[in-house]
Structures are given as structure tokens and as C-alpha cells.
C-alpha atoms as one frame of an Amber mdcrd trajectory, in Angstrom:
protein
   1.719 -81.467 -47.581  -0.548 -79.595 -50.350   1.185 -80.233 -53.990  -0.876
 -77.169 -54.916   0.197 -74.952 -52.069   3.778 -75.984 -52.170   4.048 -75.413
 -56.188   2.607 -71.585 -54.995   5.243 -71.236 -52.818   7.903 -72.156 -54.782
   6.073 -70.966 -58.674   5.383 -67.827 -57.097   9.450 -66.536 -55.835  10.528
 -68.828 -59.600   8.022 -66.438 -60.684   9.732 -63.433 -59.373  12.766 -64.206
 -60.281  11.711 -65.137 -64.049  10.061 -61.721 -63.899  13.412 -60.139 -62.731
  15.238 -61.809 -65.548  13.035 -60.594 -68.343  13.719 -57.269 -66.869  17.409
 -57.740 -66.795  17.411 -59.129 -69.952  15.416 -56.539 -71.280  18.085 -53.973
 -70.000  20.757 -55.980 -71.477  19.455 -55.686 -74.489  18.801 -51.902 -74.483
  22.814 -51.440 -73.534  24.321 -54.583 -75.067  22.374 -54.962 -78.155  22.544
 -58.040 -80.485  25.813 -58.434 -81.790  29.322 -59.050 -80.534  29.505 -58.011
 -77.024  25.812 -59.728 -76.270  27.177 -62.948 -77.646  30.301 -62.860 -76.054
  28.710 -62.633 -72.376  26.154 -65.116 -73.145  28.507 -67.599 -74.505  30.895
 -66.967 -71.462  27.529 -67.176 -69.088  25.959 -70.687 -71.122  28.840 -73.144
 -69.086  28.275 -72.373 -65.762  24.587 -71.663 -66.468  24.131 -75.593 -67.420
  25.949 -76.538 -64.529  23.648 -74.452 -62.324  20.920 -76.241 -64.359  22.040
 -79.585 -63.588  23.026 -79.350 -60.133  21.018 -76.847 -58.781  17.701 -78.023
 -60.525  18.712 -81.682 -61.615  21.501 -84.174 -61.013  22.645 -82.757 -57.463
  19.176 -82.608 -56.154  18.067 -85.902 -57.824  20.765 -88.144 -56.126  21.046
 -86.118 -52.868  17.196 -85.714 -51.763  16.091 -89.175 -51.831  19.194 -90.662
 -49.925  19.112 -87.805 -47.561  15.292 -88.284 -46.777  16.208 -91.941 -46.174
  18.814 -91.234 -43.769  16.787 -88.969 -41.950  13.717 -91.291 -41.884  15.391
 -94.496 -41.049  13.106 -95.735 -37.713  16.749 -96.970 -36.600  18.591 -94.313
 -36.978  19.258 -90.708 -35.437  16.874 -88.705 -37.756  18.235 -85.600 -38.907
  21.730 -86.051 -37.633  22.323 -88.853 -39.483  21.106 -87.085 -42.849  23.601
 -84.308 -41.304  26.360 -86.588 -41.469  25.649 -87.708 -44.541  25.899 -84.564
 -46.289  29.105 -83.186 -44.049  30.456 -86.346 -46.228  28.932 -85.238 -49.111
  30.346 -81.404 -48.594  33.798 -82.955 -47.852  34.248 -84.593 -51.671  32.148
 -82.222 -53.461  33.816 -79.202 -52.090  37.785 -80.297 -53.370  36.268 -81.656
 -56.884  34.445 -78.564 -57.490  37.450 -76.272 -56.690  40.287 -78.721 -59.245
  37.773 -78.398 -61.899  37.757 -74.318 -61.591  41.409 -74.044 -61.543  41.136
 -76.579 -64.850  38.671 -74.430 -66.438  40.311 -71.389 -65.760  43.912 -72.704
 -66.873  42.154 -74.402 -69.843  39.793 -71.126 -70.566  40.735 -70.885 -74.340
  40.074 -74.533 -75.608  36.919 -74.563 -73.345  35.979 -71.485 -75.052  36.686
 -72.820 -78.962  34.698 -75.780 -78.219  31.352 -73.898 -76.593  31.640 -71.861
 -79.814  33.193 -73.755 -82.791  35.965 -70.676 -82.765  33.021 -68.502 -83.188
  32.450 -67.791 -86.680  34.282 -64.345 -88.267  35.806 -63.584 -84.961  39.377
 -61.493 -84.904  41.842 -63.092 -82.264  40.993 -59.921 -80.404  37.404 -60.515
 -80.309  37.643 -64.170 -79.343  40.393 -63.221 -76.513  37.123 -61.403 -75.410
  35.587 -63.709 -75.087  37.861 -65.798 -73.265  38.237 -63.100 -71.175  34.599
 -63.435 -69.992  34.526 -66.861 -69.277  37.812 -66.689 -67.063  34.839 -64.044
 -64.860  31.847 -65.991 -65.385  33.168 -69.836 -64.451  33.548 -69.529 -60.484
  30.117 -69.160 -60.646  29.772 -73.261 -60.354  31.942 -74.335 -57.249  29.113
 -71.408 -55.580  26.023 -72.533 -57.010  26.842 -76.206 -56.678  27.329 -75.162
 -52.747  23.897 -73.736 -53.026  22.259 -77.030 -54.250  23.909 -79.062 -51.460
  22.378 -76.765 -49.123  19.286 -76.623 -51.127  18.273 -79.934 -51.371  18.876
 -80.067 -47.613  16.343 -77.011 -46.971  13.961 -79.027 -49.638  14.060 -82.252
 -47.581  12.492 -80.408 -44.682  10.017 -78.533 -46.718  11.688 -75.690 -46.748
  10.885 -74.920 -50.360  10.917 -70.979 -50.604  14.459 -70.515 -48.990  16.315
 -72.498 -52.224  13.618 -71.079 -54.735  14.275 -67.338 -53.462  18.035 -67.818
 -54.207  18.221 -66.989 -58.295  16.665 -63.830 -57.087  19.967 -62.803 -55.691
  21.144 -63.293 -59.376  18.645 -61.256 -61.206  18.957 -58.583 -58.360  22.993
 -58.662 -58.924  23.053 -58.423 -62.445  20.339 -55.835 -62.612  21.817 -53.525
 -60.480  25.553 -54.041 -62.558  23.820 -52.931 -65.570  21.282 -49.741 -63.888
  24.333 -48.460 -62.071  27.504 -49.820 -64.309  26.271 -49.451 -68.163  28.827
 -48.078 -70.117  28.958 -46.646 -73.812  30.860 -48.965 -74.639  28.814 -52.446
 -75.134  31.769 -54.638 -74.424  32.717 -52.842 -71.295  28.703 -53.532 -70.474
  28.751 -57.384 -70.775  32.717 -57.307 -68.877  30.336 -55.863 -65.663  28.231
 -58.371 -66.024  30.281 -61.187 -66.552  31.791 -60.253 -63.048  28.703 -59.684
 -61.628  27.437 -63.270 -62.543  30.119 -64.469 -59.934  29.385 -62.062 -57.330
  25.851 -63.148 -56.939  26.922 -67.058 -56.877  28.815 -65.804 -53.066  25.323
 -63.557 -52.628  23.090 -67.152 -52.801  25.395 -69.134 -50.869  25.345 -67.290
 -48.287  22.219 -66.520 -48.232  21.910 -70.299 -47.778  24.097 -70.752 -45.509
  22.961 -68.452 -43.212  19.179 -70.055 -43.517  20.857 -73.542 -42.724  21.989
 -71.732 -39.271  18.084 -70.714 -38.594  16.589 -74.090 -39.334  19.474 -75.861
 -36.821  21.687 -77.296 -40.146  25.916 -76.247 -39.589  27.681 -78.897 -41.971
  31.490 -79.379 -40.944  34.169 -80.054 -43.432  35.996 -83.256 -43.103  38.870
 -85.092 -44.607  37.200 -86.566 -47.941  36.514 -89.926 -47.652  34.780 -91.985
 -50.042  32.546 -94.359 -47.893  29.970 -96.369 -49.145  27.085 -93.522 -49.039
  29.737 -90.825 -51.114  30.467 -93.357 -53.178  26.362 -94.381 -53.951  25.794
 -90.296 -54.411  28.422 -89.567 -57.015  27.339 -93.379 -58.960  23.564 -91.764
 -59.218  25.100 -88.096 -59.727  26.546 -88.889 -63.511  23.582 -90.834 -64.761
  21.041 -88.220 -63.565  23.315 -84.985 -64.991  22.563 -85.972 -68.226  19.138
 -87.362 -67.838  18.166 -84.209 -65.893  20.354 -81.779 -68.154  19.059 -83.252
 -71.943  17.275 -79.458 -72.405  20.296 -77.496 -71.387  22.808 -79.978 -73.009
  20.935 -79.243 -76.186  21.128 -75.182 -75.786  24.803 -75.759 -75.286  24.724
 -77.791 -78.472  22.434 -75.109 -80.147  24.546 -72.221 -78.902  27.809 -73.387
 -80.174  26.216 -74.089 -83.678  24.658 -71.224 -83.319  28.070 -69.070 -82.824
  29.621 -70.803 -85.632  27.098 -71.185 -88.650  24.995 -68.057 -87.967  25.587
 -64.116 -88.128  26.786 -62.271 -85.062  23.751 -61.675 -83.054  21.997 -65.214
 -83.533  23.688 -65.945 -80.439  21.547 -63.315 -78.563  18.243 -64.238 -80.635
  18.254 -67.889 -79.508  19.150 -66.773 -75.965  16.431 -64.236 -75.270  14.272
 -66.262 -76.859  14.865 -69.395 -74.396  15.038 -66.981 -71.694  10.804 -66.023
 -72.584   9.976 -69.849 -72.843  11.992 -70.436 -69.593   8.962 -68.247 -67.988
   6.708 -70.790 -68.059   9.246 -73.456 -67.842  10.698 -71.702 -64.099   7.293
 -71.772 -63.009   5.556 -74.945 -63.699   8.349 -77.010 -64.394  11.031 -76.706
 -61.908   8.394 -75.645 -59.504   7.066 -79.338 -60.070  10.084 -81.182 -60.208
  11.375 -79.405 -56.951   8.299 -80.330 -55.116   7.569 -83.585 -56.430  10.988
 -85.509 -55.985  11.019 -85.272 -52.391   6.954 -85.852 -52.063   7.083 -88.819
 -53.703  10.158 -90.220 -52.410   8.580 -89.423 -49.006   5.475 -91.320 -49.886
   7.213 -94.330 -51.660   9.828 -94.722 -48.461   6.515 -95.294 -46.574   5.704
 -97.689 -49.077   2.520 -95.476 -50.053   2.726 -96.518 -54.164  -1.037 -95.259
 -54.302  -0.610 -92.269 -53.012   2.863 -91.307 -55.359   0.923 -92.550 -57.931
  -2.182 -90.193 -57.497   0.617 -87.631 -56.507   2.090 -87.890 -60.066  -1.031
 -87.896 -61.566  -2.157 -84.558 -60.296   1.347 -82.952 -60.726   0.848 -83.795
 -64.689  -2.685 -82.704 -64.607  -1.273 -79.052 -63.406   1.113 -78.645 -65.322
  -1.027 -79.170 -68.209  -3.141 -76.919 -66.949  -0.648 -74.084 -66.932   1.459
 -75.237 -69.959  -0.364 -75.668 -72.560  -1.790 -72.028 -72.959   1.325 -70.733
 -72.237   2.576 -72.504 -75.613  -0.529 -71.499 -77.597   0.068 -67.646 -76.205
   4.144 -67.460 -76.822   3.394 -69.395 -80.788   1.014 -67.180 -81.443   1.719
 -63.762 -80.117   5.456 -63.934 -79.813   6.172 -61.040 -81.799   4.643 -58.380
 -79.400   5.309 -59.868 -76.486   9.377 -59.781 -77.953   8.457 -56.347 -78.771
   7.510 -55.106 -75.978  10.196 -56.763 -73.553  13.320 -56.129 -75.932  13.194
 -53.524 -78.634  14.557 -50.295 -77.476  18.077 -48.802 -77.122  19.986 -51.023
 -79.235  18.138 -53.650 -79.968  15.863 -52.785 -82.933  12.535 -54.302 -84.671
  14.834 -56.531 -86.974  15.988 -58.376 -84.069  12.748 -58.370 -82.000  11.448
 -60.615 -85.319  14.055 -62.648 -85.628  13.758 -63.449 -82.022  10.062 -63.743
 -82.092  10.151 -66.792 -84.948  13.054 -68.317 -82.428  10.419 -68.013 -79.365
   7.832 -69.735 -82.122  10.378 -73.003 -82.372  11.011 -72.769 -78.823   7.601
 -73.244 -77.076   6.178 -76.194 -79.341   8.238 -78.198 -77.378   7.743 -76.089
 -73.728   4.910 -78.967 -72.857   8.156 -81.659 -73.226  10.392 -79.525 -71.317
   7.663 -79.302 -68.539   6.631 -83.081 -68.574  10.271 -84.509 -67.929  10.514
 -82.723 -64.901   7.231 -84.374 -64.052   8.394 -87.887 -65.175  11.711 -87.996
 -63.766  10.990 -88.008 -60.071   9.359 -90.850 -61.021  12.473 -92.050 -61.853
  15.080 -90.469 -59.150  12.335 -91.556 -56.010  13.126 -95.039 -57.079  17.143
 -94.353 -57.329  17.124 -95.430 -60.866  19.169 -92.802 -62.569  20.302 -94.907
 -65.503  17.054 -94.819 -67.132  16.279 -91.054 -67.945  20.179 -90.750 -69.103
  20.160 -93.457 -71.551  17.013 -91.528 -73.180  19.101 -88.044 -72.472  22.036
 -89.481 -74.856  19.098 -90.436 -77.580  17.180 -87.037 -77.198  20.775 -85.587
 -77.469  21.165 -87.682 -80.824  18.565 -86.581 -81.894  19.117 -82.621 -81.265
  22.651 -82.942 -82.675  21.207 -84.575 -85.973  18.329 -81.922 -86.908  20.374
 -78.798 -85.434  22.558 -79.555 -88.545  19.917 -80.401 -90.570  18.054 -76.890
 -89.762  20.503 -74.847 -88.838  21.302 -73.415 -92.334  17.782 -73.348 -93.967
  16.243 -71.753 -91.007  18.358 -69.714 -89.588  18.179 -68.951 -85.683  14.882
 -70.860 -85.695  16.938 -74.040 -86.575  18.401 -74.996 -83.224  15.054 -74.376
 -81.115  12.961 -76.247 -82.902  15.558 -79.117 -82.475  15.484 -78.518 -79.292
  11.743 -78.605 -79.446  11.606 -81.928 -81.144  14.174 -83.715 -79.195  12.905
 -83.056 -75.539   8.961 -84.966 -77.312  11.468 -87.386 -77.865  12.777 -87.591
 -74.025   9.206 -87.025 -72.390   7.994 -89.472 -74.933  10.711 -92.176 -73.791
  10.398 -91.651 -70.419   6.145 -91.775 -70.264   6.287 -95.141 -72.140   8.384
 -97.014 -69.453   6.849 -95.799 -66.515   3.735 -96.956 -67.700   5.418-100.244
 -68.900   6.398-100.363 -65.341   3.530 -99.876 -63.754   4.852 -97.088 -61.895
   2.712 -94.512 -63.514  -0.730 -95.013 -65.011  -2.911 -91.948 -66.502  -6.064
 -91.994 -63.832 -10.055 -91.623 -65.230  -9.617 -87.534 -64.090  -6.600 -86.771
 -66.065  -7.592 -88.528 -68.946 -11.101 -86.428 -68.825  -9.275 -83.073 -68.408
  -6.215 -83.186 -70.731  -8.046 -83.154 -73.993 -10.421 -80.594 -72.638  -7.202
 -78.677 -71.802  -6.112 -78.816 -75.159  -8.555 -77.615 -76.695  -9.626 -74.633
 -74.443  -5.544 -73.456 -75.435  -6.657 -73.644 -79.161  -9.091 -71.304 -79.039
  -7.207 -68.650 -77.053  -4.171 -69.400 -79.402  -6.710 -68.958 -82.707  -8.027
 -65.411 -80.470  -4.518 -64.508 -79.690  -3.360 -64.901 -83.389  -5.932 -62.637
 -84.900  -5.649 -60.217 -81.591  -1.521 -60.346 -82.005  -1.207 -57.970 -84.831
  -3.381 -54.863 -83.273  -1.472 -55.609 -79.981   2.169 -55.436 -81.446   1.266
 -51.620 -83.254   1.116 -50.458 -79.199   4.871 -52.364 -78.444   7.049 -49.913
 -79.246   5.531 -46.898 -77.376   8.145 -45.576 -74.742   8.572 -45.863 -71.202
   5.945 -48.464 -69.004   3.017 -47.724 -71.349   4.065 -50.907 -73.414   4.173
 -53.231 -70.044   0.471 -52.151 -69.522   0.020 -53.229 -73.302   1.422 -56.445
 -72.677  -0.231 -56.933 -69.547  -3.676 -56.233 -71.438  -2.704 -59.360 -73.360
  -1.880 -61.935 -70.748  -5.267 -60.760 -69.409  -6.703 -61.076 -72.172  -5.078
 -64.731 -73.301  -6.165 -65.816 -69.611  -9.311 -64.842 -69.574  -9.914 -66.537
 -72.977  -8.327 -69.721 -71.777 -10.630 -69.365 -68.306 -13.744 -69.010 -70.009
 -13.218 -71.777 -72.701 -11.742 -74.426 -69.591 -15.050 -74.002 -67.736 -17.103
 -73.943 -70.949 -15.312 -77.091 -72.150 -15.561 -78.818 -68.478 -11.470 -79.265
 -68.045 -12.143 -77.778 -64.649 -14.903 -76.626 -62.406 -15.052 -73.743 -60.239
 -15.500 -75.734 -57.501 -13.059 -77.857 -58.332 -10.027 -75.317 -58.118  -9.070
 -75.937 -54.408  -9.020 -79.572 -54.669  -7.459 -79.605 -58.081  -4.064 -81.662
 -56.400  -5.475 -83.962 -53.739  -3.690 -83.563 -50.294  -1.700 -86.630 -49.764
  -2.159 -88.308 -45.868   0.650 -87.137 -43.366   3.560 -89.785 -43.109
């Protein structure tokens, strides 16, 4: 398979649905605001959002994928029935755990609630029954999206890429539509719809899912749970890689709830719309990567093909790179009218766009880290070594937990992201330095040619962008779609800037842009 092609494939519908999000979020923030009722949803929708992280783009797929591709190319085995089998066994213990810990949650809503908010600072008993209340709608979200990733990782092992990465789309689409058609005057009754809605689109994706499981020949069966010895491998590789997979969205949660109960009502909703901007990029080029990569590589190593996952890994850094690194020099340097011109209308004023702008600033020095772990960590998972990237979770996790309180106070709502920022270098940092003490990854002559090159082409569309941001931002508040062709102007502008300076700096060639990601051999 083509790396390049396949990252399209999947980028481009992550791409779509990132696009739909800023929209959504953009009407959220015209009806919801920044204040009470935005935090409250968001808090409610930050749980079962970092279990959809973790399973859905981490821990599920990491342990599931690489023993599923071995079942179903074992030369003495059945093939695809036997990888079948193994995930009707799968199905059969994930599906009762997954249902006990809903009815726990929801029993248990309040304490759950107090401790992903520190009691949320100032709030009445009323307003934190609120947000109870919202959790209680948002949490059956998980046992549905945790379905989707089992039957995900499934479509993934057969190269089905687009059919999982369409699926958020149904989310986007859901929520979207509860806010065009169910907006109310009164914000809270606003992020109540959409709290509910966030559950109706899990059922949306799975079966949308399920039903593409029927077209490719897939029907998994339910069976009495049994805990063989394949089960019981899954679930001691599932635990390790949660964390190691989840250290980004551990740390939000960690931000968030530091967040709710040091900072004003509304720094809740800063921190959030600013992740959701760097998760752009992130969607893209990260999970994109890390989708495509961990079954590639485990594919090529089960073959015993080391070169080839090794020239594999070596082009997936090399793109994302590419992609990443002026898409931190554009959202540092021209964050505020690019907030501006996604958020500030309706309720959301120019007060908040800045405030979220300098959060956007602390998130995306670290969107290269956030990127380059999902590179690494296939690395990692193709090898079933899951212990690894969660021992260096737990110290990136440290680490977050020691300079959120450290920065939290002096800096506000830029605090917590720029822990974030400095904790996932920390990760990427850990996890680069062992594969290459293993052997298992080594930086090739092209990559080490290109990435400075790379660098430095960002710098000077960041230093353009910077000096360009200021004339840009006085056209962000104009109504209706005239500000999207504003911002648009920009991103053509940034990329056009990075283009020129790549080809004049040699980090690629035009001739070059086809065979940037070499085409592994067929198995």
C-alpha cells in the first residue's frame, strides 16, 4: 500500500470532520458563549471524549490490530475467520465491561463530576447539579464509541481506512444540526441539546459501522464471555497502551479540572476551543499517521520485513514534519485572527477571542510532540510492547501535573497548555531515544537532509505571518462568510510562503512530491 495515498484517504474525511467541528464549535460559541453553560457541557463532554481518544484512536486499536492481523495472517490458520473469532471473543468481554462501567458512572455521576472539576470553582449547588445533569447525557457515549473502535480496527486491518475515519463525521453532523435547529435563548437549555445529542451520534457511528462490517463480509456474534488465552493477552496490552496512547488527553483532563477550579468561569471554554484549533492539524497528520502506520508496519514486521518498517517509519516522520511544523509557526503566530474569525460573534466577544488566542499560542509549541508520538508508538504497539510508551505516559503525566500548578495562577488559561505543550516534548522525547537505543528506528541520510530544511522554511512563513497577522485580524470581525474568505486568504497565503521557501531551501523537490513516502513491496 501507498503511506502517502492512504494518509489522503484517511487526512482528507479527519479533515472534514475537523472542518465540521470548527464549524460546530464556532456555532456553539455564538449560542453558548464563554461562561457557565459552555463549561458545563464541555466538562460533561471531556470524560467520554478521552475515552473515545483512547480507544477509538489509541489503546483499543493498539492492542487489537496487531493480534488481529496475526490471526488473520497465520499460514496455518483459517485467515480471516480466525481473526473473526478472535474478535467475537473480544466483543463478548468488552461488550458486559463497557455496559457495568456506564451504570457505575451514571450511579456515581456526582463524585465523577467533583473530581473532573475540583467542585468547580464559585459554583451554586444548582449550577453544579447542572452539571451533573450533563454528564448523566453525555457518558453513554463510551460503551458506543468503544463498539465503534472494535469494529474499526477490524475495517483498518483490511485497509479499509475511510469507513472508521468517516465515522466522527456523524458526530459533528449530529451536534451541528442540535444546535442550527435546537438553539434556545436560554444558553443552558443550548448545551442540555447538545449534551444529548453527543449520545445520539455515538448509536449514529456504530451503526454506521456495523452496517459497513455487513458489506465487507464481517457479522461478529456475541458469546458467553470467556477469558481464553487471546482475551486475556488483549486486555494485558489494553491498560499499558491507554495511558501510553492517552498521555495528551490525560493531560487536558488534568488541565480542564484545574482549569474549572483555579480559573474564572469561561477558562474552561478558552482552553477547549483552543485545543479544538490545534487538534486541526493534530486530526490530520497525526491520527491520520498513527491509524495508517500501526497496521503497515505490523504487516511488514509479521513478514519479518525490519527494512522496510524501518524506511516506513522514516517517511511517516518525514511527512508529518512536513505538514506540522508550519502549521505550529501559522497557529503561534497568527492565532488571534484565525480565533477571530472562527469564534467571535453572538456571544462570544473580542475579550474571549484573545484570551483564547494566547491559549492556542501555548497549545501548538508542543503540536510537533503531539504529532510525533503517534508516529513513535506504532513503533512500539507493532512489536506488542505496550509497557514502554506507558511508563513514559506516567512521567509526561508527572510532569504536566507539576507545571499546570506551577503556571496555572501566573498565566492564567495559558498555564495548562503550555504544560501540556512541554510534557508531550517530554513523551516524544522518551520514546525517540529508546527506539533508537533499540535499533528499531534510526533517522535515514533523507530525513536528516529535509528536517532542518523544514524548519527553517516554517520560520520564515511564521516571521511573514507575524507581521501579516495584525492587518489580517482588522478584516475578522466583518459579518456573515466574508471573514471565512479572509481567513482563507491567510492559509493561502501562509502556504504559499511555506511552498516557496521549502523548494528554495531544497526540503523538497517538485519532482520529488509523488515519491515523497516510498511504496513498500506487497506482502
Amino acid at each position: 500500500m501507498n503511506l502517502t495515498r492512504a494518509l489522503g484517504s484517511v487526512g482528507g474525511l479527519t479533515l472534514a470532520s475537523r472542518v465540521l467541528g470548527l464549524i460546530r464549535d464556532s456555532l456553539f460559541a455564538r449560542y453558548a458563549g464563554a461562561g457557565l453553560a459552555s463549561d458545563a457541557f464541555l466538562i460533561a463532554f471531556r470524560l467520554p471524549n478521552m475515552f473515545r481518544a483512547l480507544f477509538a484512536e489509541g489503546a483499543f486499536s493498539a492492542a487489537f490490530i496487531p493480534m488481529f492481523n496475526r490471526k488473520v495472517n497465520d499460514a496455518e490458520g483459517r485467515g480471516l475467520v480466525d481473526g473473526i473469532a478472535f474478535a467475537d471473543d473480544a466483543l463478548s468481554v468488552l461488550l458486559p465491561v463497557l455496559l457495568l462501567m456506564t451504570v457505575a458512572v451514571e450511579l456515581a455521576a456526582w463524585p465523577v463530576t467533583w473530581l473532573l472539576t475540583f467542585g468547580y470553582k464559585d459554583a451554586t449547588p444548582e449550577q453544579f447539579a447542572y452539571v451533573v445533569e450533563l454528564c448523566r447525557w453525555t457518558f453513554p457515549y463510551l460503551p458506543l464509541i468503544s463498539l465503534v473502535s472494535l469494529l474499526g480496527g477490524i475495517l483498518n486491518s483490511m485497509h479499509k481506512f475511510w469507513v472508521n475515519a468517516a465515522a466522527p463525521i456523524l458526530l459533528n453532523v449530529t451536534l451541528i444540526a442540535a444546535l442550527v435547529f435546537l438553539h434556545s435563548v436560554d444558553p443552558l437549555q443550548t448545551s442540555r441539546n447538545q449534551a444529548i445529542a453527543v449520545s445520539v451520534s455515538g448509536a449514529l457511528q456504530l451503526a454506521w459501522l456495523v452496517q459497513n462490517c455487513w458489506s465487507n463480509g464481517v457479522r461478529l456474534r456475541l458469546r458467553r464471555p470467556t477469558l481464553n488465552a487471546d482475551v486475556k493477552r488483549l486486555l494485558s496490552l489494553i491498560w499499558p497502551a491507554a495511558a501510553g496512547a492517552g498521555a495528551v488527553q490525560i493531560n487536558l483532563v488534568i488541565s480542564t479540572a484545574l482549569a474549572a477550579k483555579l480559573l474564572p468561569h469561561g477558562s474552561v471554554t478558552y482552553i477547549y476551543l483552543a485545543d479544538r484549533v490545534n487538534q486541526l492539524p493534530l486530526g490530520l497528520i497525526g491520527i491520520g499517521l498513527g491509524t495508517v502506520l500501526l497496521p503497515t508496519i505490523s504487516a511488514q514486521l509479521g513478514r519479518g520485513a525490519e527494512a522496510e518498517a524501518m524506511a516506513t517509519q522514516n517517511r511517516g516522520l518525514e511527512l508529518a514534519l512536513f505538514l506540522t511544523l508550519p502549521a505550529t509557526a501559522a497557529l503561534v503566530t497568527a492565532g488571534v485572527p484565525i480565533v477571530a474569525a472562527l469564534f467571535q460573534h453572538g456571544r462570544f466577544d473580542p475579550i474571549a477571542a484573545q484570551n483564547t488566542a494566547a491559549a492556542l499560542a501555548a497549545f501548538s509549541i508542543g503540536l510537533p510532540s503531539y504529532i510525533l508520538v503517534k508516529v513513535l508508538t506504532p513503533g512500539y504497539y507493532a512489536r506488542a510492547d505496550t509497557r514502554t510508551p506507558v511508563r513514559y505516559a506516567i512521567a509526561s503525566m508527572i510532569v504536566n501535573l507539576i507545571l499546570n500548578l506551577l503556571f496555572i495562577v501566573p498565566l492564567q488559561q495559558v498555564g495548562p497548555p503550555l504544560a501540556t505543550a512541554l510534557s508531550s516534548t517530554v513523551n516524544v522525547l522518551l520514546l525517540y531515544r529508546t527506539l533508537a537505543r533499540r535499533g528499531h528506528f534510526v533517522a535515514d541520510a533523507q530525513l536528516r537532509r529535509r528536517a532542518w530544511r523544514m524548519a527553517a522554511a516554517a520560520v520564515v512563513m511564521g516571521v511573514a505571518l507575524w507581521f501579516a497577522s495584525d492587518r489580517f485580524a482588522a478584516h475578522m470581525h466583518v459579518a456573515g462568510l466574508a471573514r471565512w474568505g479572509v481567513l482563507a486568504l491567510l492559509v493561502l497565503l501562509g502556504g504559499g510562503l511555506y511552498g516557496a521557501a521549502s523548494l528554495l531551501l531544497g526540503a523538497f523537490r517538485l519532482a520529488d512530491l509523488r515519491g515523497l513516502v516510498r511504496r513498500p513491496s506487497k506482502a
